[in-house]
N, C-alpha and C positions, 0 to 999 in steps of 0.2 A: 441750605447753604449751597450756591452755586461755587462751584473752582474750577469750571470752564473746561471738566471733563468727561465723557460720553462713555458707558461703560457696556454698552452692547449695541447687538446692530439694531435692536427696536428700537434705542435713544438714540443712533446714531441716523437713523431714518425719518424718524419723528422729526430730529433737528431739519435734516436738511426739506424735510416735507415730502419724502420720494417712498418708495415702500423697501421692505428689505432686500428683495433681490436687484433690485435696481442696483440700490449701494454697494453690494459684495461684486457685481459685474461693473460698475465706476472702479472700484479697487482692483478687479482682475483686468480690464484693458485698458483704464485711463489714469493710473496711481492714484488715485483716491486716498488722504494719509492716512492708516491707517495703523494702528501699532497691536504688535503680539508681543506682550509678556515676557511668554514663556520660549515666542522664537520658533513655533513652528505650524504648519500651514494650516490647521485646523485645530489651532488653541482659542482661548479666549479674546475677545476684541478691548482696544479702547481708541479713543479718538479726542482730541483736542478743539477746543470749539475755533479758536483763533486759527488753527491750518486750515480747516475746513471752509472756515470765512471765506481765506484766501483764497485756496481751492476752486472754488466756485466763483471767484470775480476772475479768475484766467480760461482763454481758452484752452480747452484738451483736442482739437481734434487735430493737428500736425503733430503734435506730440506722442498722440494711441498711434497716430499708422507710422512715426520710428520704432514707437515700443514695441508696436505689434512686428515687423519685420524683423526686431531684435530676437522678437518671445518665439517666432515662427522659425527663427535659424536656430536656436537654442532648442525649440523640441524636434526639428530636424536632427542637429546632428546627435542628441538623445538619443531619440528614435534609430537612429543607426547604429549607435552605438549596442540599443539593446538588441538589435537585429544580429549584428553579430556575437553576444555571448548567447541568444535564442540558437543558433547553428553551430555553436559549440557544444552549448546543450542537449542539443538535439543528435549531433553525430556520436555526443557518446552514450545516448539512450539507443543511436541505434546499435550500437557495437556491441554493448550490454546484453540488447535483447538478443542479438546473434548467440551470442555465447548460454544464455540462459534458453534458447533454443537447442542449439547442441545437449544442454544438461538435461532436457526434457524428455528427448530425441534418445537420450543414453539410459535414463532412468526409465522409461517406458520399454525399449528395450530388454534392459533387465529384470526388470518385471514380468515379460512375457515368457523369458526363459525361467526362471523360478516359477510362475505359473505349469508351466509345461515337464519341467523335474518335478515337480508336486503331483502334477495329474501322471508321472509314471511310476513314480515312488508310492503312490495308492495301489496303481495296476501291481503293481512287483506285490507290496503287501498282500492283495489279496489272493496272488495267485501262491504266494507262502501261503498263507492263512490257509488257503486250501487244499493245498498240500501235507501241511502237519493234520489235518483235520482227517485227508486219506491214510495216511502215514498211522495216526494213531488206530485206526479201525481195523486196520491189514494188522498192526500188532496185537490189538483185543481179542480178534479170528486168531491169531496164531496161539493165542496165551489159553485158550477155550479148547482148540483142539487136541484130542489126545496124541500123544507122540508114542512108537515103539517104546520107550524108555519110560513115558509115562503107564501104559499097559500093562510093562512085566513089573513096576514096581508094586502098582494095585493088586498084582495078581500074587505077591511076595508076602509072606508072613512080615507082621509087625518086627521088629527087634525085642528080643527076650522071647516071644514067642516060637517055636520049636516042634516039629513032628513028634510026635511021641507015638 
């Protein structure tokens, strides 16, 4: 059952005898009719056999170079347009990174100082460490030597013990 509608670019190529990219560049420089659906630039195709008729018994070339001049001021002033939210973008990537430069600058920083309290907070340690370590030896020698008082106690009768 023919209804005189073309439902992709292989029928719509087929029809007109041309290959597929031919048709989709007829559409993009020389309106070629062609219908989307769903309305947006890379949906589904269909195409009408009776437009296309038509289509194809007019000429397109004074018409592609208004359209074209049309399509070429339309991606111009696009194009400038995205040119300058590109350098809005861009000045505040560069501020950004300014600032996350300072943070890097600040944290490396700090780090180098706690690096360097750590390497003297060891040195301190160990010179404690080695100091109780003399500390307790000097006591050991004192606790080991006999003292006067230790002397005459050894030389003293036990308690309850007595001359007799």
């Amino acid at each position: 059952m023919d209804n005189g509608v073309l439902n992709s670019w292989k029928e719509i190529a087929t029809y007109t005898g041309r290959g597929v990219r031919t048709v989709q560049r007829w559409e993009q420089e020389l309106g070629f009719p062609i219908r989307r659906p769903r309305g947006k630039q890379r949906s589904a195709v269909l195409a009408i056999k009776v437009e296309i008729d038509l289509w194809l018994r007019t000429p397109h070339g004074a018409e592609a170079k208004r359209n074209s001049r049309h399509i070429h001021f339309e991606t111009h002033k696009r194009l400038l347009n995205n040119t300058e939210v590109l350098q809005v973008r861009a000045s505040t990537l560069v501020s950004r990174s300014e600032v996350l430069a300072q943070q890097v600058a600040r944290a490396i920083k700090i780090g180098n100082a706690m690096k360097i309290s750590c390497k003297a907070a060891r040195v301190e340690r160990k010179n404690w460490s080695a100091e109780l370590v003399a500390n307790s030896r000097v006591l050991r020698e004192k606790m080991h030597r006999p003292t006067e008082l230790g002397i005459s106690l050894q030389n003293s009768p036990a308690p309850g013990e007595t001359d007799r």
